[in-house]
KOLKEPA-954482 format. One record per atom (N, C-alpha, C): residue in three letters; atom name; x, y, z. Coordinates in nm, 3 decimals. Layout:
# residues N
res  atom  x  y  z
ALA  CA  X  Y  Z
...
# end
This chain:
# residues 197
res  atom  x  y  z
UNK  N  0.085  -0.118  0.000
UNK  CA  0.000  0.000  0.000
UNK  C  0.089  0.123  0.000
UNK  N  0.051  0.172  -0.117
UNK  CA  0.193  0.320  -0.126
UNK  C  0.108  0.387  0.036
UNK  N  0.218  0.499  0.105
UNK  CA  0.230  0.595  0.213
UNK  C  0.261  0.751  0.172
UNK  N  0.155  0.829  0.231
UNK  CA  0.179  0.975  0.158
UNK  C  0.172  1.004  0.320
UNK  N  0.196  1.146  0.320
UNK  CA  0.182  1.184  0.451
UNK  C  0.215  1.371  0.380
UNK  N  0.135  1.422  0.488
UNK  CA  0.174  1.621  0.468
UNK  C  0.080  1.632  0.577
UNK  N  0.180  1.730  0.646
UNK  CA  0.107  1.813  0.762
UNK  C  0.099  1.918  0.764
UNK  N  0.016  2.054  0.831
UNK  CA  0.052  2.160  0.846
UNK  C  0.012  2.235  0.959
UNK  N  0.101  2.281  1.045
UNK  CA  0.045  2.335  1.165
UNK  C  0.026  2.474  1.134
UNK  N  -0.123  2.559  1.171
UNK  CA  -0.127  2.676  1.109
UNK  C  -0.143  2.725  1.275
UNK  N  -0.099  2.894  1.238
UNK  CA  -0.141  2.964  1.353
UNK  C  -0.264  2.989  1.340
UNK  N  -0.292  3.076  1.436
UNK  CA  -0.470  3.152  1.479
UNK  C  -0.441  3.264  1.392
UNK  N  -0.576  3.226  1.332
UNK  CA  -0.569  3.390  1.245
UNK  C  -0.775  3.441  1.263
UNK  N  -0.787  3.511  1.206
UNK  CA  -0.920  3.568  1.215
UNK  C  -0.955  3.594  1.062
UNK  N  -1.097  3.520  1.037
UNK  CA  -1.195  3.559  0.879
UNK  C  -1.304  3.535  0.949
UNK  N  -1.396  3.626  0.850
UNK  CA  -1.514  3.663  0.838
UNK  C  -1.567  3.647  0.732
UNK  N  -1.708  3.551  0.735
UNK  CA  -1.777  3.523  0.621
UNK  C  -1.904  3.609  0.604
UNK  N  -1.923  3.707  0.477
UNK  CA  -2.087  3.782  0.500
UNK  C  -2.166  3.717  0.404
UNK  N  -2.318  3.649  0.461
UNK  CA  -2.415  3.644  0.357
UNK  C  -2.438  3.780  0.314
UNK  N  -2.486  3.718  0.203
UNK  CA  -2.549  3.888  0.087
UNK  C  -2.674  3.903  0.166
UNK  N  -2.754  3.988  0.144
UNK  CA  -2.899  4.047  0.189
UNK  C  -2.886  4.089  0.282
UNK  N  -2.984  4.059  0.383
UNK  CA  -3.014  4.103  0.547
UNK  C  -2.973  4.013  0.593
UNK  N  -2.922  3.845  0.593
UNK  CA  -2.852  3.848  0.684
UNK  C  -2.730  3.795  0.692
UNK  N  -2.639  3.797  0.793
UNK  CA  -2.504  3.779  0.787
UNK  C  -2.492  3.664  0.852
UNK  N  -2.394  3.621  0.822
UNK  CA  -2.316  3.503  0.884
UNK  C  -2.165  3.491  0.935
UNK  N  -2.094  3.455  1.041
UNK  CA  -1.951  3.488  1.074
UNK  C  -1.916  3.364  1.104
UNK  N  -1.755  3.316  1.023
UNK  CA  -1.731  3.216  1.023
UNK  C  -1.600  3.282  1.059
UNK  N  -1.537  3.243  1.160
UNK  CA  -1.422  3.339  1.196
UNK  C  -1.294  3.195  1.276
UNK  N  -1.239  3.202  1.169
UNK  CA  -1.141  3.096  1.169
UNK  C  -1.004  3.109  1.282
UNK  N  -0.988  3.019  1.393
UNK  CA  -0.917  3.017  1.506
UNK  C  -0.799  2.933  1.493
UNK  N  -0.791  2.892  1.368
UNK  CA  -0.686  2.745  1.389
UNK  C  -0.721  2.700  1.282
UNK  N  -0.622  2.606  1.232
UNK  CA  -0.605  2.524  1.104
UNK  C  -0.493  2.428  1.119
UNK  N  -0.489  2.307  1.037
UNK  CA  -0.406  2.208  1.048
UNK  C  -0.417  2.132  0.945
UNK  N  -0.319  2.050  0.911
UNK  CA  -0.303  1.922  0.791
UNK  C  -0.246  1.856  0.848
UNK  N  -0.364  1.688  0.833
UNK  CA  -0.312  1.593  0.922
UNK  C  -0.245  1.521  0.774
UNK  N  -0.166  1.415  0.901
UNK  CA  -0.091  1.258  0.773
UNK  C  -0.207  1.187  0.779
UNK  N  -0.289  1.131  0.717
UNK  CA  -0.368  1.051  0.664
UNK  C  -0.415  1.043  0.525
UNK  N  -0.337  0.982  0.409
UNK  CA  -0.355  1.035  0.248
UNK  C  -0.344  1.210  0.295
UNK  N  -0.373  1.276  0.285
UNK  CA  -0.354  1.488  0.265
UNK  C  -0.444  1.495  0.305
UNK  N  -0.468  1.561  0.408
UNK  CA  -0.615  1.655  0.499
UNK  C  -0.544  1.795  0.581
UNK  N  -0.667  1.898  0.527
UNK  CA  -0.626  1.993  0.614
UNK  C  -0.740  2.059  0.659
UNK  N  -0.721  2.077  0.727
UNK  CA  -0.828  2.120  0.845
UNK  C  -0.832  2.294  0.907
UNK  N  -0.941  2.335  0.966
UNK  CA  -0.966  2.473  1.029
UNK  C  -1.030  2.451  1.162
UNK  N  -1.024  2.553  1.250
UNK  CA  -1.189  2.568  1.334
UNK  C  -1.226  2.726  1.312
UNK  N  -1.350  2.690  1.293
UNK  CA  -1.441  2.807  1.272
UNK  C  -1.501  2.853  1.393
UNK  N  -1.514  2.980  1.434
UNK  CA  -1.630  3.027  1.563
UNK  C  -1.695  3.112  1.475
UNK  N  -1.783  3.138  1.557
UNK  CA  -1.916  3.202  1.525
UNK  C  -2.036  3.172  1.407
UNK  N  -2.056  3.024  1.426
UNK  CA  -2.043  2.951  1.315
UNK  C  -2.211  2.947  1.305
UNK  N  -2.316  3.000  1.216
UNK  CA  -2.438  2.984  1.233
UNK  C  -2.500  2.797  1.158
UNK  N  -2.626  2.832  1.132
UNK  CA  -2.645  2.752  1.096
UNK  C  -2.586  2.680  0.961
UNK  N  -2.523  2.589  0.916
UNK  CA  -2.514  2.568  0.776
UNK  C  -2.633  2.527  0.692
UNK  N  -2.737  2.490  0.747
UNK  CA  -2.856  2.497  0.628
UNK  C  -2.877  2.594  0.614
UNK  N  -2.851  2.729  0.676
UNK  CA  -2.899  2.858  0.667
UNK  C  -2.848  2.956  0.641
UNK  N  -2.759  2.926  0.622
UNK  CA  -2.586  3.020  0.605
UNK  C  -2.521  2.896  0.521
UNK  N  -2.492  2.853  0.431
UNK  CA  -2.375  2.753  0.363
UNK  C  -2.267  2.789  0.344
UNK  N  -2.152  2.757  0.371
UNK  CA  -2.029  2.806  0.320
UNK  C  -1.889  2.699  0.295
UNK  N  -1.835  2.648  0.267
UNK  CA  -1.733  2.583  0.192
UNK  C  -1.573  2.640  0.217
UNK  N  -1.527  2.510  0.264
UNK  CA  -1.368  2.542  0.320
UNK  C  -1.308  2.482  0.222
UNK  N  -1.197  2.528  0.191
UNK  CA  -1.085  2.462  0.061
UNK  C  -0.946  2.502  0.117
UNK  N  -0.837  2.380  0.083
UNK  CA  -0.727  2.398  0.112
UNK  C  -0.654  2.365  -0.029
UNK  N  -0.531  2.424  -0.037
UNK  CA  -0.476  2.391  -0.166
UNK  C  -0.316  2.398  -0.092
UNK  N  -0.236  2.305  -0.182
UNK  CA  -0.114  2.278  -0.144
UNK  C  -0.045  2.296  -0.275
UNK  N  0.018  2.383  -0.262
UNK  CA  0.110  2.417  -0.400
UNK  C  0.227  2.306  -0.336
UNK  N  0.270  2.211  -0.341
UNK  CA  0.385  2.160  -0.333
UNK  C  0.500  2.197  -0.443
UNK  N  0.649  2.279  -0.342
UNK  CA  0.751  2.285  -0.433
UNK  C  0.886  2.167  -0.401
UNK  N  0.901  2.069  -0.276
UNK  CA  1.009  1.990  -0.295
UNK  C  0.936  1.859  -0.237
UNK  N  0.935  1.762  -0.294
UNK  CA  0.884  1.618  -0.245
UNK  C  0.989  1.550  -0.262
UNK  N  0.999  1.432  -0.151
UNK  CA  1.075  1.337  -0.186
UNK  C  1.005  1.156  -0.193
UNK  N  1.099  1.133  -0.233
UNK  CA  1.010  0.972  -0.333
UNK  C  1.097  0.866  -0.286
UNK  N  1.046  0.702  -0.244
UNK  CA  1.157  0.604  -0.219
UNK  C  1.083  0.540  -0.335
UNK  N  1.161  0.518  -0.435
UNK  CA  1.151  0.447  -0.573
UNK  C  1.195  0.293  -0.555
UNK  N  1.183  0.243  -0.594
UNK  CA  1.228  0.071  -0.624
UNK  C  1.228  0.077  -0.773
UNK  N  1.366  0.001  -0.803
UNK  CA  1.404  0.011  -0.965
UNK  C  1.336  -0.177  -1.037
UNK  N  1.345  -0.176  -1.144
UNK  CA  1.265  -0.279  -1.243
UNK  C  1.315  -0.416  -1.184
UNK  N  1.461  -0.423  -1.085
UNK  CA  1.461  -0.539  -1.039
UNK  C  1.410  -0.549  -0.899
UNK  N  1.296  -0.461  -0.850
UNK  CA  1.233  -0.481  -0.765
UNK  C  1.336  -0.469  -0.648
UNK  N  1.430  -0.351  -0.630
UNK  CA  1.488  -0.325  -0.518
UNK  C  1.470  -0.184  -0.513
UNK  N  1.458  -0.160  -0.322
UNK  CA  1.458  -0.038  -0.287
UNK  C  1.588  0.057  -0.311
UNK  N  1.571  0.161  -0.384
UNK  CA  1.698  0.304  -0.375
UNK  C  1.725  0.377  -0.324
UNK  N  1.783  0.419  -0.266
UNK  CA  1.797  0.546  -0.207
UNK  C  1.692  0.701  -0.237
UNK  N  1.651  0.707  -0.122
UNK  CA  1.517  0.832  -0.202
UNK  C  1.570  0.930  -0.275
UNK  N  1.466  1.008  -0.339
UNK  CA  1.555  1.131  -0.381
UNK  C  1.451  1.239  -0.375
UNK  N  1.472  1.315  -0.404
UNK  CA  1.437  1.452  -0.362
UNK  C  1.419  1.530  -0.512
UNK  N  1.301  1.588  -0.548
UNK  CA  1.279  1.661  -0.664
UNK  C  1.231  1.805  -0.653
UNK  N  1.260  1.884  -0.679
UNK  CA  1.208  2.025  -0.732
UNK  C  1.079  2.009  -0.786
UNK  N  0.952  2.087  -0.761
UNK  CA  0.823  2.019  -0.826
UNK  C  0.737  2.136  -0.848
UNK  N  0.641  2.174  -0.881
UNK  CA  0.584  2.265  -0.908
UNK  C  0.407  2.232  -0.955
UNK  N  0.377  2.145  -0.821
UNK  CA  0.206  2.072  -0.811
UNK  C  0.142  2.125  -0.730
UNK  N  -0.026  2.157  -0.749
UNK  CA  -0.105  2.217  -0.714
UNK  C  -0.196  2.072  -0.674
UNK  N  -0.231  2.067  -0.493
UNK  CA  -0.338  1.948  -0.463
UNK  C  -0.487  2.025  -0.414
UNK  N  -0.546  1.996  -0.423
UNK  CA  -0.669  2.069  -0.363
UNK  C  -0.765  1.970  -0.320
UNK  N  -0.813  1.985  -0.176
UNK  CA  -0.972  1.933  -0.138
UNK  C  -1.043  2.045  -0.124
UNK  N  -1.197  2.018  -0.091
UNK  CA  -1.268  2.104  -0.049
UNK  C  -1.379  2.013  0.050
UNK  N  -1.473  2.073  0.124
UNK  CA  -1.586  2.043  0.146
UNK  C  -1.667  2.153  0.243
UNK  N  -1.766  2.121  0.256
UNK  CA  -1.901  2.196  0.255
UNK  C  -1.904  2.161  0.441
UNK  N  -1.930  2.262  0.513
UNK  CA  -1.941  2.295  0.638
UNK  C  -2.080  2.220  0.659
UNK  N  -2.068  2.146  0.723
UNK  CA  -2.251  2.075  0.759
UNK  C  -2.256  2.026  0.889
UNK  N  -2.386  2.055  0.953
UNK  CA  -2.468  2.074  1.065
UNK  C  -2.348  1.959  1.178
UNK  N  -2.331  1.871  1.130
UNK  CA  -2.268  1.769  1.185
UNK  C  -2.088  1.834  1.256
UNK  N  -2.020  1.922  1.167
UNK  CA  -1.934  1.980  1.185
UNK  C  -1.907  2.094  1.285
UNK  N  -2.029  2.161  1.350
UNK  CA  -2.063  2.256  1.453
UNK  C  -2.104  2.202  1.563
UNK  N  -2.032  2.274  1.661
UNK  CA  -2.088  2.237  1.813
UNK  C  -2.144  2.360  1.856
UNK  N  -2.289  2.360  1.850
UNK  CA  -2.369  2.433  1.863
UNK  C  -2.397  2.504  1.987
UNK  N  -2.368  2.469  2.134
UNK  CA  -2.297  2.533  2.262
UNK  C  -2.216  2.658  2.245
UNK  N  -2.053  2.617  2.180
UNK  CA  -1.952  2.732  2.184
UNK  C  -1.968  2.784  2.015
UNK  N  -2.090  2.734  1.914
UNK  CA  -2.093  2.885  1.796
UNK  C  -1.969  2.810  1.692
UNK  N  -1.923  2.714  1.728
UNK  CA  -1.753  2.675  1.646
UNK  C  -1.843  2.577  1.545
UNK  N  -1.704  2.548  1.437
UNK  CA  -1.684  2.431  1.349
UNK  C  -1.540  2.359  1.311
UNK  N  -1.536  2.231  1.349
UNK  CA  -1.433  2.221  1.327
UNK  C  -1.418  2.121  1.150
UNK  N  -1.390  2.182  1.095
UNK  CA  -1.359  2.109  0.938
UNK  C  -1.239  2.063  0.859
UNK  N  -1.230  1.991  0.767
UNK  CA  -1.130  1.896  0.776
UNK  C  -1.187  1.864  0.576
UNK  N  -1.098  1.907  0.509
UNK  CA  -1.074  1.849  0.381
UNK  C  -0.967  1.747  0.356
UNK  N  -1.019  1.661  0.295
UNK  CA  -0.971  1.558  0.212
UNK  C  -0.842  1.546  0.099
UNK  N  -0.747  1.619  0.114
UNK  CA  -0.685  1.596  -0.076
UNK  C  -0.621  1.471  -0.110
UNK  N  -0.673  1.474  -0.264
UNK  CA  -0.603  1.333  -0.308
UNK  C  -0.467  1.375  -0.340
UNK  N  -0.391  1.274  -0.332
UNK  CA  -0.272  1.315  -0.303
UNK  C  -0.142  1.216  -0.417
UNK  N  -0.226  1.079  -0.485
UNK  CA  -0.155  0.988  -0.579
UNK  C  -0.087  1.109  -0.656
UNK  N  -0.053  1.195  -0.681
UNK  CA  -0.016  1.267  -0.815
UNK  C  0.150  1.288  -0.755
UNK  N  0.146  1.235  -0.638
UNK  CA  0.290  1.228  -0.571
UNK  C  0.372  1.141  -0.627
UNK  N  0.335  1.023  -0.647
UNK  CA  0.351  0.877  -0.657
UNK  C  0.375  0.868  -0.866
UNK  N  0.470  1.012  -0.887
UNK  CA  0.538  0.983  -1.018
UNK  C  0.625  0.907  -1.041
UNK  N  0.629  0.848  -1.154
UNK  CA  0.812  0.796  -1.216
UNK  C  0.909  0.952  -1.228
UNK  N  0.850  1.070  -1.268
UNK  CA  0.883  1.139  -1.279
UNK  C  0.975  1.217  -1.173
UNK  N  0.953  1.176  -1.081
UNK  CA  1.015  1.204  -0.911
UNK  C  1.113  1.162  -0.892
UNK  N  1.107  1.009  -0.953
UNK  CA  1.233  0.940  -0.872
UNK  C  1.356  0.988  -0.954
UNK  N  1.476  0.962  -0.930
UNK  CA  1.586  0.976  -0.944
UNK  C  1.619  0.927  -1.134
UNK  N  1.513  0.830  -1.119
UNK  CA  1.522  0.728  -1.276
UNK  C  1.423  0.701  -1.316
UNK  N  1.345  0.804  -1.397
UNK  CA  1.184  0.804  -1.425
UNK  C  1.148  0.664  -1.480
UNK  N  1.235  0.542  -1.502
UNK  CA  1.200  0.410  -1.510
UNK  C  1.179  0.313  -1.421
UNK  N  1.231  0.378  -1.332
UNK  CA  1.151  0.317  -1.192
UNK  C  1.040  0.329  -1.122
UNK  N  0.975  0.292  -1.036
UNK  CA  0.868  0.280  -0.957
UNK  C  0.868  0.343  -0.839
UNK  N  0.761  0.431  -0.813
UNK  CA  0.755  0.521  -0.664
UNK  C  0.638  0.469  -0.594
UNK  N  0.714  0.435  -0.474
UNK  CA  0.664  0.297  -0.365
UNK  C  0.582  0.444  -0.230
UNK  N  0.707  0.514  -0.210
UNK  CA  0.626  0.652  -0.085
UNK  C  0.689  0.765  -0.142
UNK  N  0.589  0.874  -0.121
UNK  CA  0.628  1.003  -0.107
UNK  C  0.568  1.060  -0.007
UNK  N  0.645  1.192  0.012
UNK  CA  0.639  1.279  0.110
UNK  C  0.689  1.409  0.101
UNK  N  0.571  1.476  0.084
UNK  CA  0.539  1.640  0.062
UNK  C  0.669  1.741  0.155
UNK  N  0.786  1.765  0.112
UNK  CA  0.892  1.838  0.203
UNK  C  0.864  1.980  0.221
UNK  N  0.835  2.083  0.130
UNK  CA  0.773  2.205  0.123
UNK  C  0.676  2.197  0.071
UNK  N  0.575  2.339  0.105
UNK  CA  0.515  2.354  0.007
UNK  C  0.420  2.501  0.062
UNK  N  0.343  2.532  0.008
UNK  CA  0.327  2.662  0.018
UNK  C  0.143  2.668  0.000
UNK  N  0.062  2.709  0.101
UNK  CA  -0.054  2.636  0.135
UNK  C  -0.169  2.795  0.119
UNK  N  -0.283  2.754  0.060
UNK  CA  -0.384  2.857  0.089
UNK  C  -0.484  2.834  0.182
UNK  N  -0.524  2.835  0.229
UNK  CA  -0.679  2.804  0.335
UNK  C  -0.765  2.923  0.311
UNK  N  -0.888  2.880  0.271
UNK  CA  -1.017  2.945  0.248
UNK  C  -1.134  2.937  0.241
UNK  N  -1.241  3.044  0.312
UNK  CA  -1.353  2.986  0.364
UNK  C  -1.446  3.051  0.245
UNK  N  -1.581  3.001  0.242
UNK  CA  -1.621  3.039  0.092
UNK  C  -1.818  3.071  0.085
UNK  N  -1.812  3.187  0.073
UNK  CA  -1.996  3.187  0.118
UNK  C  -2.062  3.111  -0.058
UNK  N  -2.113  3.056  0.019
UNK  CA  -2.220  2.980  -0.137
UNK  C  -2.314  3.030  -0.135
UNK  N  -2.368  3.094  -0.308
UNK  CA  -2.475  3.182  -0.293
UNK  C  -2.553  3.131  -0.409
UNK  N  -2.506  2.971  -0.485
UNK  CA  -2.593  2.922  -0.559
UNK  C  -2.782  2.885  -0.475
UNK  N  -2.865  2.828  -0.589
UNK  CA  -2.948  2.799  -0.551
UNK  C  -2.971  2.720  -0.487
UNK  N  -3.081  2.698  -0.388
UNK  CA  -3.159  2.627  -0.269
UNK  C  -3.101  2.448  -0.340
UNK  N  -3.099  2.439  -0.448
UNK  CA  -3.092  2.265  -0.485
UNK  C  -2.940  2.261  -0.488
UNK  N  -2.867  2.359  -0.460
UNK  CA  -2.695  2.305  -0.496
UNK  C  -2.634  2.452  -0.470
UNK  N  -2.620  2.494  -0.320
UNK  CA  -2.603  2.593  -0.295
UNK  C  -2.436  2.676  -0.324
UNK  N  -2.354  2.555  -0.348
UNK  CA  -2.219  2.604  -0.303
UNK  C  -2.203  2.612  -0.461
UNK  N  -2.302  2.613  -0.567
UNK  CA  -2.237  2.595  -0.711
UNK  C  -2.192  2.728  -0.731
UNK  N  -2.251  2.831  -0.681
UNK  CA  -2.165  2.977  -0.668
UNK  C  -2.077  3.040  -0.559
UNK  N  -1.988  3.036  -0.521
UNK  CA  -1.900  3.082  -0.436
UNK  C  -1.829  3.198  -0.466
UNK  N  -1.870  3.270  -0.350
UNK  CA  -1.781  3.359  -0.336
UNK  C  -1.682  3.431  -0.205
UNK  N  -1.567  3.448  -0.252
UNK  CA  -1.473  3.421  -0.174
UNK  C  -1.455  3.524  -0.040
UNK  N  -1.453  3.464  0.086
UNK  CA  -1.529  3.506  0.206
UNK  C  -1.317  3.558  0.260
UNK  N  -1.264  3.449  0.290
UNK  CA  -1.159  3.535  0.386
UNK  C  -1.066  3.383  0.323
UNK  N  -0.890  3.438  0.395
UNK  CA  -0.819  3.336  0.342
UNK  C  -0.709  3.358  0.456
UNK  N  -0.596  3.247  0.455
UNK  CA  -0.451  3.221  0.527
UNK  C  -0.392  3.153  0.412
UNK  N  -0.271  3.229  0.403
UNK  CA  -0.195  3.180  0.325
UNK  C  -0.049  3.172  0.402
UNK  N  -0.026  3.052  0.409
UNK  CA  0.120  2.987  0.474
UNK  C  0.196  2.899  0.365
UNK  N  0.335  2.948  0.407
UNK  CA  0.456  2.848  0.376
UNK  C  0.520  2.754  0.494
UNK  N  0.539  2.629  0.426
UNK  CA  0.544  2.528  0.541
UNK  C  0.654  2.434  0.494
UNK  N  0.709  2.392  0.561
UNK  CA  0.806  2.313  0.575
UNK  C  0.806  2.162  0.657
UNK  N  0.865  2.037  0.648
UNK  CA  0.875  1.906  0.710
UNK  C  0.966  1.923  0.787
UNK  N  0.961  1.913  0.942
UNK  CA  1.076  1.926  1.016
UNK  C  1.193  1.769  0.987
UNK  N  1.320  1.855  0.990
UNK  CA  1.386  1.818  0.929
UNK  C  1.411  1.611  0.948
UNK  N  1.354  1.570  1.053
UNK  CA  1.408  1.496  1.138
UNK  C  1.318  1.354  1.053
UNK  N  1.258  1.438  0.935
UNK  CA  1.172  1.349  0.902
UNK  C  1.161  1.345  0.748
UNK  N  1.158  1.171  0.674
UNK  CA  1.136  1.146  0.564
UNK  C  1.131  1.016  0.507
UNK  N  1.093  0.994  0.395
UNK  CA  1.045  0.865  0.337
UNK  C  1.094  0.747  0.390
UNK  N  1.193  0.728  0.498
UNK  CA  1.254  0.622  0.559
UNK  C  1.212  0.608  0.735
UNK  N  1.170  0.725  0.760
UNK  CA  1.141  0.799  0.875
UNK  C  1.018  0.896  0.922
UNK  N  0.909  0.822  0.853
UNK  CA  0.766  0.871  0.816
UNK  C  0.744  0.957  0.979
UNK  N  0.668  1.051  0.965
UNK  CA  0.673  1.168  1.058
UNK  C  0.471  1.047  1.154
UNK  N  0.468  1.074  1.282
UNK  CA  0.361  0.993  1.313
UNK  C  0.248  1.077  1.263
UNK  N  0.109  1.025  1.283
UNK  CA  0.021  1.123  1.289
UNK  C  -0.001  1.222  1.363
UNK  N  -0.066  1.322  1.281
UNK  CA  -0.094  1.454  1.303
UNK  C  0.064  1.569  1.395
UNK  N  0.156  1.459  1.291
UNK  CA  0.280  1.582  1.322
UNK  C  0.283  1.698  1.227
UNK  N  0.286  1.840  1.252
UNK  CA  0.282  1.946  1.186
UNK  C  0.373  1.999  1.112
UNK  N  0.345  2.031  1.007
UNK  CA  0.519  2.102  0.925
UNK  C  0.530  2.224  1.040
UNK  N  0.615  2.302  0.967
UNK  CA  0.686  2.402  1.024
UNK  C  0.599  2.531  0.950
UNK  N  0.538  2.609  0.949
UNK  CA  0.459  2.699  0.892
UNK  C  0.492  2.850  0.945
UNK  N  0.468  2.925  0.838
UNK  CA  0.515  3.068  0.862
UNK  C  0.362  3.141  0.798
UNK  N  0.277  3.208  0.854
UNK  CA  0.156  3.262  0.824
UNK  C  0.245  3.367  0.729
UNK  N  0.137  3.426  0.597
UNK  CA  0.235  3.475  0.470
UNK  C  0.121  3.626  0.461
UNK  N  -0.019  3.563  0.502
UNK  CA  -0.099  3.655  0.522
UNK  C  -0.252  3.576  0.537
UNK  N  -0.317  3.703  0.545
UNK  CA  -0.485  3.670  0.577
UNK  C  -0.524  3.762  0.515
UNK  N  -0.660  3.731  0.518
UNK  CA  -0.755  3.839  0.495
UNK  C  -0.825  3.840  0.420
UNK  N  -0.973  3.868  0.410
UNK  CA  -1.115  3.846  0.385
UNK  C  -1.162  3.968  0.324
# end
């Protein structure tokens, strides 16, 4: 079973989501993270109203610029990893729902999905004729964004528009890589780049 792993520990930052019309909605983001499990990255939201009544949509995107790969060559032996220069865009998204809010403290805590196989090139390894067995995301440079949906009542998020954002650069602490898989929910190294809604 190939192994991917990317984390990202984000600081606290503050966004604000407005419905259009009369009424508003505040989705005001406290925290964010990307766990190791296939690529997930995650937020918590406060002030979080209803999502049947307010909809809004979190997306993370991972520009990855250095991955590294443990390849196995055509006689079915492991190589030494290697390390590539890369220039890939991963993205999940999903939709804030009722299930995701703890309705007591006003929060949400949410958590996207990215697929992440597009790691798992020949193109990576050292000898694009070989086979890439793990990778692991070393930099990369991350957006987080929350998203008011203002499509219609049958498919609300088909229009989005863009509510507030964090944009971080992040790094794999060093101590860790394709031989030396980092455990779950260990955090890169992240530098907030900016915000704002």
């Amino acid at each position: 079973m190939f192994k991917r792993a990317l984390m990202i520990g984000v600081a606290g930052v503050s966004m604000a989501l407005m419905r259009g019309g009369d009424a508003h909605a505040h989705y005001v983001n406290i925290g964010g993270y990307v766990r190791y499990h296939s690529l997930g990255c995650g937020t918590l939201l406060r002030q979080v109203p209803n999502p049947a009544q307010h909809p809004a949509l979190f997306r993370c995107t991972a520009n990855i610029s250095v991955v590294e790969v443990l390849c196995q060559n055509p006689s079915g032996h492991d190589v030494n990893p290697g390390r590539a220069a890369i220039q890939i865009s991963l993205v999940g998204q999903t939709e804030i729902e009722p299930a995701d809010v703890n309705k007591k403290r006003g929060t949400a805590a949410v958590e996207a999905e990215i697929p992440d196989e597009a790691l798992l090139n020949p193109d990576y390894c050292v000898n694009p004729n070989w086979i890439p067995q793990v990778a692991l995301a070393i930099s990369l440079h991350a957006m987080l964004e929350t998203f008011e949906c203002n499509g219609p009542d049958n498919d609300p998020c088909s229009i989005l528009e863009p509510a507030s954002f964090t944009e971080l650069e992040c790094d794999l602490p060093s101590q860790y890589n394709v031989l030396n898989l980092p455990p779950l929910d260990t955090p890169y190294a992240c530098t907030v780049l900016g915000t704002g809604h």
